[in-house]
C-alpha positions, 0 to 999 in steps of 0.5 A: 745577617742581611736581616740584621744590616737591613734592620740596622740600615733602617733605624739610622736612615729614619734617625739621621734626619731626626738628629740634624737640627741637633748636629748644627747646634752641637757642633757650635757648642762643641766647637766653642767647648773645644776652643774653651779648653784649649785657650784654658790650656788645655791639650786637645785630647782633654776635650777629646777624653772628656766628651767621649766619656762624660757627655754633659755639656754643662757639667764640661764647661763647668769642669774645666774651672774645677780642673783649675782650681783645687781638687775637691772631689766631693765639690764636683760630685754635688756640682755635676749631681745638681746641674744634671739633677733634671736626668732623673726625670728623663729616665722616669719618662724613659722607662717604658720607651727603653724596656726591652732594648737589651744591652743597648739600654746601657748606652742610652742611659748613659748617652741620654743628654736633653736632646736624644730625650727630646728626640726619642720621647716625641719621635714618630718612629714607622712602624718597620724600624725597629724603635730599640735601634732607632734610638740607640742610633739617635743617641748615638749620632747626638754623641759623635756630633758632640765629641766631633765638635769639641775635637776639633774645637781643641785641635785647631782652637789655637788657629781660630780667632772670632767672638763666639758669645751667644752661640749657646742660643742656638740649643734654646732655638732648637728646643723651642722648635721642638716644641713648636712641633710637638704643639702642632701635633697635638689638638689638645694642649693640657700637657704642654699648657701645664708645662709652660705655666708650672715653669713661669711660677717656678721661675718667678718663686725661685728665680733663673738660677734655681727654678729648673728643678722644682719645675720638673718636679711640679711638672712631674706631679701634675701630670701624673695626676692628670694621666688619666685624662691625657691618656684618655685625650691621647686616644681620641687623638 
Protein backbone atom coordinates (compact mmCIF):
# COMPACT_ATOMS: atom_id res chain seq x y z
CA UNK A 1 0.00 0.00 0.00
CA UNK A 2 2.93 2.47 0.72
CA UNK A 3 4.35 1.49 -2.73
CA UNK A 4 1.33 2.37 -4.45
CA UNK A 5 1.02 6.09 -2.57
CA UNK A 6 4.68 6.39 -3.22
CA UNK A 7 3.98 5.71 -6.90
CA UNK A 8 1.08 7.70 -7.05
CA UNK A 9 2.71 10.62 -5.18
CA UNK A 10 5.52 10.38 -7.92
CA UNK A 11 3.58 10.52 -11.32
CA UNK A 12 1.38 13.75 -9.79
CA UNK A 13 4.57 15.71 -8.57
CA UNK A 14 6.13 15.19 -12.22
CA UNK A 15 2.62 15.85 -13.96
CA UNK A 16 1.80 19.11 -11.91
CA UNK A 17 4.57 21.07 -13.17
CA UNK A 18 3.81 19.98 -16.66
CA UNK A 19 0.03 20.76 -16.55
CA UNK A 20 0.28 24.80 -15.47
CA UNK A 21 0.83 26.44 -18.45
CA UNK A 22 -2.48 24.61 -19.34
CA UNK A 23 -4.16 25.30 -15.76
CA UNK A 24 -3.89 29.37 -16.76
CA UNK A 25 -5.33 29.27 -20.11
CA UNK A 26 -8.14 26.63 -19.09
CA UNK A 27 -9.24 28.62 -16.61
CA UNK A 28 -9.83 31.85 -18.84
CA UNK A 29 -11.56 29.82 -21.42
CA UNK A 30 -13.22 27.91 -18.73
CA UNK A 31 -14.41 31.08 -17.00
CA UNK A 32 -15.34 32.67 -20.18
CA UNK A 33 -17.60 29.44 -21.13
CA UNK A 34 -19.08 29.66 -17.78
CA UNK A 35 -20.23 33.16 -17.90
CA UNK A 36 -21.23 32.31 -21.60
CA UNK A 37 -23.81 30.20 -20.54
CA UNK A 38 -25.09 31.83 -17.87
CA UNK A 39 -25.88 35.41 -19.54
CA UNK A 40 -27.21 32.71 -22.11
CA UNK A 41 -29.56 31.59 -19.28
CA UNK A 42 -28.37 29.22 -18.19
CA UNK A 43 -28.19 27.70 -14.38
CA UNK A 44 -24.67 27.34 -13.11
CA UNK A 45 -24.70 23.45 -13.20
CA UNK A 46 -25.28 23.18 -16.91
CA UNK A 47 -21.74 24.39 -17.36
CA UNK A 48 -21.02 22.47 -14.59
CA UNK A 49 -22.67 18.88 -15.86
CA UNK A 50 -21.61 19.73 -19.22
CA UNK A 51 -17.67 20.05 -18.55
CA UNK A 52 -17.74 17.37 -16.34
CA UNK A 53 -19.09 14.78 -18.84
CA UNK A 54 -18.11 16.34 -22.47
CA UNK A 55 -14.60 18.04 -22.17
CA UNK A 56 -14.71 19.43 -25.61
CA UNK A 57 -14.32 23.18 -25.19
CA UNK A 58 -15.38 23.83 -28.84
CA UNK A 59 -18.06 21.30 -29.14
CA UNK A 60 -19.50 23.31 -25.46
CA UNK A 61 -19.25 26.72 -26.91
CA UNK A 62 -20.94 25.42 -29.69
CA UNK A 63 -23.39 23.57 -27.74
CA UNK A 64 -24.96 26.13 -26.17
CA UNK A 65 -26.51 27.63 -29.56
CA UNK A 66 -27.56 24.01 -30.19
CA UNK A 67 -29.67 24.23 -26.86
CA UNK A 68 -31.23 27.21 -27.84
CA UNK A 69 -32.53 26.44 -30.85
CA UNK A 70 -34.60 23.33 -32.12
CA UNK A 71 -33.56 19.85 -30.84
CA UNK A 72 -31.98 18.28 -33.71
CA UNK A 73 -30.06 15.55 -32.64
CA UNK A 74 -28.41 14.31 -35.92
CA UNK A 75 -27.35 18.05 -36.44
CA UNK A 76 -25.38 17.86 -33.23
CA UNK A 77 -23.94 14.53 -33.54
CA UNK A 78 -22.26 15.94 -37.22
CA UNK A 79 -21.53 19.18 -35.76
CA UNK A 80 -19.44 17.77 -32.63
CA UNK A 81 -18.30 14.74 -34.90
CA UNK A 82 -16.32 17.33 -37.29
CA UNK A 83 -15.19 20.02 -34.68
CA UNK A 84 -13.47 17.24 -32.82
CA UNK A 85 -12.68 14.85 -36.08
CA UNK A 86 -8.96 15.76 -35.45
CA UNK A 87 -9.11 13.07 -32.28
CA UNK A 88 -8.99 10.21 -34.32
CA UNK A 89 -5.45 11.13 -35.16
CA UNK A 90 -4.38 11.68 -31.48
CA UNK A 91 -5.56 8.44 -30.48
CA UNK A 92 -3.80 6.61 -33.79
CA UNK A 93 -0.46 8.58 -31.85
CA UNK A 94 -1.50 7.52 -28.74
CA UNK A 95 -2.00 3.84 -29.32
CA UNK A 96 1.56 2.79 -28.24
CA UNK A 97 2.02 5.30 -25.54
CA UNK A 98 -1.46 4.31 -23.76
CA UNK A 99 -0.84 0.19 -24.18
CA UNK A 100 -0.89 -1.08 -21.21
CA UNK A 101 -2.11 1.46 -18.87
CA UNK A 102 -4.93 -1.00 -17.69
CA UNK A 103 -8.55 0.67 -16.76
CA UNK A 104 -6.87 3.91 -16.81
CA UNK A 105 -6.76 3.78 -20.52
CA UNK A 106 -10.56 4.26 -20.40
CA UNK A 107 -10.04 7.80 -18.84
CA UNK A 108 -7.78 8.89 -21.04
CA UNK A 109 -9.38 8.19 -24.23
CA UNK A 110 -12.09 9.96 -22.97
CA UNK A 111 -10.01 12.61 -21.12
CA UNK A 112 -7.68 12.95 -24.37
CA UNK A 113 -8.41 17.12 -25.41
CA UNK A 114 -5.29 19.05 -27.43
CA UNK A 115 -3.68 19.61 -24.50
CA UNK A 116 -3.11 16.28 -22.45
CA UNK A 117 -2.15 15.07 -26.09
CA UNK A 118 0.39 17.81 -26.25
CA UNK A 119 1.36 17.11 -23.00
CA UNK A 120 1.63 13.18 -22.89
CA UNK A 121 2.95 12.93 -26.38
CA UNK A 122 6.11 15.07 -25.89
CA UNK A 123 6.60 14.89 -22.14
CA UNK A 124 10.01 13.58 -20.72
CA UNK A 125 8.72 11.44 -18.46
CA UNK A 126 11.81 10.14 -15.61
CA UNK A 127 12.47 6.96 -15.57
CA UNK A 128 11.14 6.23 -11.85
CA UNK A 129 7.34 7.16 -12.64
CA UNK A 130 5.33 5.11 -13.69
CA UNK A 131 4.24 6.74 -17.46
CA UNK A 132 0.48 4.95 -17.23
CA UNK A 133 -0.07 7.22 -13.80
CA UNK A 134 1.66 10.20 -15.27
CA UNK A 135 -0.63 10.52 -17.73
CA UNK A 136 -3.49 9.72 -16.38
CA UNK A 137 -2.55 12.51 -13.67
CA UNK A 138 -1.95 14.88 -16.57
CA UNK A 139 -5.42 14.33 -17.89
CA UNK A 140 -6.69 14.43 -15.00
CA UNK A 141 -5.38 17.87 -13.73
CA UNK A 142 -6.06 19.15 -17.40
CA UNK A 143 -10.02 18.08 -16.48
CA UNK A 144 -10.46 19.76 -13.18
CA UNK A 145 -8.73 22.99 -14.50
CA UNK A 146 -11.55 23.01 -17.13
CA UNK A 147 -14.51 21.91 -14.92
CA UNK A 148 -13.28 24.25 -12.25
CA UNK A 149 -12.97 27.09 -14.45
CA UNK A 150 -16.58 26.96 -16.20
CA UNK A 151 -17.94 26.32 -12.56
CA UNK A 152 -17.07 28.90 -11.15
CA UNK A 153 -17.68 30.77 -14.36
CA UNK A 154 -21.37 29.92 -13.97
CA UNK A 155 -21.68 30.74 -10.57
CA UNK A 156 -20.63 34.07 -10.16
CA UNK A 157 -20.88 34.80 -13.81
CA UNK A 158 -23.99 37.18 -13.05
CA UNK A 159 -21.47 39.16 -10.71
CA UNK A 160 -18.47 39.70 -13.26
CA UNK A 161 -18.69 42.63 -15.44
CA UNK A 162 -15.30 42.84 -18.19
CA UNK A 163 -14.58 42.51 -21.91
CA UNK A 164 -13.39 39.08 -22.39
CA UNK A 165 -12.83 39.27 -26.17
CA UNK A 166 -9.60 37.71 -27.09
CA UNK A 167 -8.97 35.51 -23.90
CA UNK A 168 -9.22 32.55 -26.45
CA UNK A 169 -5.59 33.47 -27.60
CA UNK A 170 -4.20 32.36 -24.62
CA UNK A 171 -4.21 28.50 -25.87
CA UNK A 172 -2.83 29.74 -29.30
CA UNK A 173 0.22 31.14 -27.32
CA UNK A 174 0.47 27.90 -25.18
CA UNK A 175 0.47 25.58 -28.21
CA UNK A 176 2.97 27.87 -29.89
CA UNK A 177 5.28 27.44 -26.70
CA UNK A 178 4.98 23.80 -26.99
CA UNK A 179 6.30 23.79 -29.82
CA UNK A 180 9.02 26.27 -29.54
CA UNK A 181 10.00 23.46 -26.77
CA UNK A 182 9.69 20.76 -28.66
CA UNK A 183 11.85 22.34 -31.60
CA UNK A 184 14.60 23.06 -29.09
CA UNK A 185 14.95 19.60 -28.38
CA UNK A 186 15.30 18.37 -31.38
CA UNK A 187 18.50 18.66 -33.85
CA UNK A 188 16.60 17.72 -36.75
CA UNK A 189 13.45 19.37 -37.64
CA UNK A 190 11.93 17.19 -40.56
CA UNK A 191 8.89 16.23 -38.67
CA UNK A 192 8.23 19.70 -37.53
CA UNK A 193 9.15 21.42 -41.04
CA UNK A 194 6.76 19.17 -42.43
CA UNK A 195 4.33 19.97 -40.08
CA UNK A 196 4.21 23.70 -40.64
CA UNK A 197 4.48 23.38 -44.35
CA UNK A 198 1.46 20.79 -45.08
CA UNK A 199 -0.79 23.21 -42.80
CA UNK A 200 0.26 26.70 -44.65
CA UNK A 201 -0.69 24.54 -48.20
CA UNK A 202 -3.58 23.26 -46.65
CA UNK A 203 -4.77 26.65 -45.08
CA UNK A 204 -4.04 28.34 -48.46
CA UNK A 205 -6.33 25.28 -50.52
CA UNK A 206 -9.01 25.00 -48.44
CA UNK A 207 -9.27 27.93 -46.33
CA UNK A 208 -9.20 28.83 -42.31
CA UNK A 209 -12.55 27.18 -41.71
CA UNK A 210 -11.59 24.10 -43.35
CA UNK A 211 -7.92 23.41 -43.54
CA UNK A 212 -7.63 21.39 -40.02
CA UNK A 213 -8.68 18.12 -41.28
CA UNK A 214 -6.95 17.74 -44.46
CA UNK A 215 -3.70 18.96 -42.92
CA UNK A 216 -3.71 16.16 -40.22
CA UNK A 217 -4.48 14.03 -42.79
CA UNK A 218 -1.56 14.86 -44.97
CA UNK A 219 0.57 15.26 -41.92
CA UNK A 220 -0.44 11.86 -41.07
CA UNK A 221 0.56 10.34 -44.67
CA UNK A 222 3.77 11.94 -44.56
CA UNK A 223 5.08 10.86 -41.82
CA UNK A 224 4.38 7.73 -41.74
CA UNK A 225 6.14 7.31 -45.00
CA UNK A 226 8.94 9.04 -43.39
CA UNK A 227 9.05 7.05 -40.25
CA UNK A 228 11.66 5.23 -41.16
CA UNK A 229 13.90 8.17 -41.39
CA UNK A 230 12.59 9.68 -38.33
CA UNK A 231 13.31 6.67 -36.42
CA UNK A 232 16.44 6.44 -37.67
CA UNK A 233 17.18 10.52 -36.73
CA UNK A 234 15.56 9.91 -33.43
CA UNK A 235 18.19 7.37 -32.59
CA UNK A 236 21.31 9.44 -33.61
CA UNK A 237 19.76 12.01 -31.36
Amino acid sequence: MKEKRRTLRKALKAAFPKTIPIFAGFWFLGLTYGIYMNVSGFCFWYPMLMSLTIFAGSAEFVAVNMLLGPFNPLLALAMTVMINARHLFYGISMLDKYRGTGWKKFYLIFGMCDESFSINYTAQIPEDVDPGWFFFFVTLLNHFYWFSGATLGGIFGSLIHFNTEGLEFVMTAMFVVIFLEQWRKEKRHTSALAGVTLSLLCLLAFGADNFIIPAMVAILAVLTGLRGQLEKEGETQ
